[in-house]
C-alpha positions as CSV (number, residue, x, y, z in Angstrom):
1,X,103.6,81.9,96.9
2,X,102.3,79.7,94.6
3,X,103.5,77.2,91.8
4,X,103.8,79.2,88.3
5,X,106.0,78.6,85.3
6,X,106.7,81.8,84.9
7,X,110.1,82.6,83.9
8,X,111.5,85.1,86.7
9,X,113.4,83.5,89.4
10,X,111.3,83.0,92.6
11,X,113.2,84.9,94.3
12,X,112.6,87.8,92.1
13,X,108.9,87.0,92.2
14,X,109.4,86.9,95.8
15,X,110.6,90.7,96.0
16,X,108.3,92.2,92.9
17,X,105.4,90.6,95.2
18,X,106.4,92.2,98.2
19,X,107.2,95.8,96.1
20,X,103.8,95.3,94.4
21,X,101.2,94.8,97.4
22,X,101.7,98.1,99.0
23,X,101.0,100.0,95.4
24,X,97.8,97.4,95.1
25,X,97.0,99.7,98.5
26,X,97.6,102.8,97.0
27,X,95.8,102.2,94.0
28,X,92.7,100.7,96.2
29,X,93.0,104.0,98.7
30,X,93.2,106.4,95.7
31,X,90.3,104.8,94.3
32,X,88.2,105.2,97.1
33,X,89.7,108.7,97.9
34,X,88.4,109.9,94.7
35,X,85.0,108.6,95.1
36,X,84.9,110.3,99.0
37,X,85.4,113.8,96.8
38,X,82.8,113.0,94.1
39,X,80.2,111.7,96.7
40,X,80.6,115.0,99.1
41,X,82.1,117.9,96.9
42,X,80.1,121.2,96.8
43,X,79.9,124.5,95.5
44,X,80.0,126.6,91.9
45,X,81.9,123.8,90.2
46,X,79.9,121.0,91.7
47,X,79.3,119.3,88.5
48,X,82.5,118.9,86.7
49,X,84.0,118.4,89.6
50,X,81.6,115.8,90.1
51,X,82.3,114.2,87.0
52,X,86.2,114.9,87.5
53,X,86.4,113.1,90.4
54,X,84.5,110.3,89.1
55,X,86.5,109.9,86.4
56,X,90.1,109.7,88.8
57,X,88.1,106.9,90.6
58,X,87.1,104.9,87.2
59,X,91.3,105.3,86.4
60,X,92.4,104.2,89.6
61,X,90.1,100.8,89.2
62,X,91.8,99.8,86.6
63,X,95.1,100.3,88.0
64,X,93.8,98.6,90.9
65,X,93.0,95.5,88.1
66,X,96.6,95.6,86.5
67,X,98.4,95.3,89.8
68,X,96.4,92.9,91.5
69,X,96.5,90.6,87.9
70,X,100.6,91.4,88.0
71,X,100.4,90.0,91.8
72,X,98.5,86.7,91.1
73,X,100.4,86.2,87.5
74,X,103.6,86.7,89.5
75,X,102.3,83.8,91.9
76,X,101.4,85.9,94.7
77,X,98.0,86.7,96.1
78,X,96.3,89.9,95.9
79,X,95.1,91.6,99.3
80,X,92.5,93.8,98.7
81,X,90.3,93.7,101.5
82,X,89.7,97.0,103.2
83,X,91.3,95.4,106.4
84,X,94.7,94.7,104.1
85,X,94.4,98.1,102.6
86,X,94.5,100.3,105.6
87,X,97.8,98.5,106.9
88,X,99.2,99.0,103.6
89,X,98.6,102.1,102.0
90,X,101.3,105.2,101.6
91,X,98.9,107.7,100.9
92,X,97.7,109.9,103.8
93,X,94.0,109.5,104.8
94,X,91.7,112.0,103.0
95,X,89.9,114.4,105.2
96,X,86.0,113.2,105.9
97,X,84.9,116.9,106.8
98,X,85.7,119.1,103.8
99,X,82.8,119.9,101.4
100,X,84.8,122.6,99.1
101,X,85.7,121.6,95.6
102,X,88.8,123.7,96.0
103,X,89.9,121.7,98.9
104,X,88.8,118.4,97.3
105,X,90.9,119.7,94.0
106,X,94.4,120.6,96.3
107,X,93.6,117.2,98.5
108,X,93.2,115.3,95.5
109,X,95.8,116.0,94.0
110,X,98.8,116.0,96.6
111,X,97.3,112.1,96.6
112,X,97.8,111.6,92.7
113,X,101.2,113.5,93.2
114,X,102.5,110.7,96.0
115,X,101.0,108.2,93.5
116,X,102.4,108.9,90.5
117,X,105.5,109.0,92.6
118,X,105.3,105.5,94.0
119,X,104.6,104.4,90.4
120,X,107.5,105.6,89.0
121,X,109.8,104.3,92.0
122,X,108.2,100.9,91.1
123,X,109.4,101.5,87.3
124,X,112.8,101.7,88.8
125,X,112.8,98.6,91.2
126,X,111.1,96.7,88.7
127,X,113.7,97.4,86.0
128,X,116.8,96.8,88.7
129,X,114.8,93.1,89.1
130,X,114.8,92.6,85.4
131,X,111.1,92.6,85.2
132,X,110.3,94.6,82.2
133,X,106.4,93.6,82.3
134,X,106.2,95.4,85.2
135,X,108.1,97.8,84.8
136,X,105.7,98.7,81.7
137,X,102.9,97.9,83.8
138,X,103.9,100.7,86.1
139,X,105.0,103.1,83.1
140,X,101.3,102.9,82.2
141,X,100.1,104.0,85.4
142,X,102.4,106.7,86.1
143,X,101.5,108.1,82.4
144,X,97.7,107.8,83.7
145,X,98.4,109.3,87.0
146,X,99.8,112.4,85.7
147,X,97.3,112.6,83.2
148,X,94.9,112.7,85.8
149,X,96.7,114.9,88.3
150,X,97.0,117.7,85.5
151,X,93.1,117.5,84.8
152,X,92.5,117.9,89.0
153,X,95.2,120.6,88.9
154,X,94.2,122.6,86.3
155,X,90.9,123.4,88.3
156,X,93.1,125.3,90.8
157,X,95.7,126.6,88.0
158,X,92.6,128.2,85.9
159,X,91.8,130.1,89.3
160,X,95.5,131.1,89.9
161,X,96.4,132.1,86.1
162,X,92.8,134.3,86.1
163,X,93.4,136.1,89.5
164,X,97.0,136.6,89.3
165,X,98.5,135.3,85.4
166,X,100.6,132.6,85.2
167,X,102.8,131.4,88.0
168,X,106.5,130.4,86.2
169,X,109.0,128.8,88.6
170,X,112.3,130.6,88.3
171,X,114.7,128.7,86.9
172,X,118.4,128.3,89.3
């Protein structure tokens, strides 16, 4: 780590570091996830799924920016290289072979689902390490996320609601 006079303990910088670099991973996968589905979707919906997609991987850059900046102001360095990012990501590769902006939509999404997830686990440790910065950092990103999951999903819901009506999960 290096040298900062930043308030938190280094210990604590020590851990948020360590809870931080494999979101910087996620974030850099998502990003790049995204732009496989705008670069190779096809089909009716070709073009606003085109855009959509583009759109997720403009959001994910600059989560990619925040948490990389949170690293290096924390006193850690940021490991973004492709190399670092494939030993560090949580999300599950995305399929090279699909071409079907349905697919793209459910694949897409189950990856801004674990995402958003992550994110808000991070809101937690980063509150239990008294690191409110972060812990805002990451409420940003989780608000983002499922702000761009429901635009993805609503590309499959429209097609569900229109063939069937609307799907209501029964309440226990």
């Amino acid at each position: 780590m290096y040298e900062t006079k930043n308030d938190l303990p280094e210990a604590t910088r020590s851990k948020l570091i360590e809870l931080l670099g494999p979101r910087l991973a996620d974030a850099i996968d998502l990003q790049h996830q995204a732009k496989q589905a705008h670069w190779n979707v096809k089909g009716p919906n070709f073009l606003p799924l085109h855009k959509l997609f583009d759109d997720v991987a403009e959001e994910a850059e600059k989560y990619v920016d925040l948490i990389a900046e949170r690293i290096v102001q924390l006193g850690g360095i940021a490991e973004g290289t492709i190399q670092a990012v494939s030993k560090s990501t949580t999300l599950e590769p995305y399929p090279l072979g699909i071409a079907d902006g349905r697919e793209h939509v459910t694949t897409l999404a189950s990856r801004l689902a674990r995402f958003a997830r992550a994110a808000r686990d991070t809101i937690a440790r980063a509150e239990d390490l008294g690191d409110r910065v972060t812990a805002d950092i990451f409420t940003d990103v989780a608000r983002g996320t499922d702000m761009q999951l429901w635009f993805v999903e609503a590309h499959v819901q429209g097609a569900a609601v229109t063939q069937q009506g609307p799907r209501k999960k029964q309440v226990a």
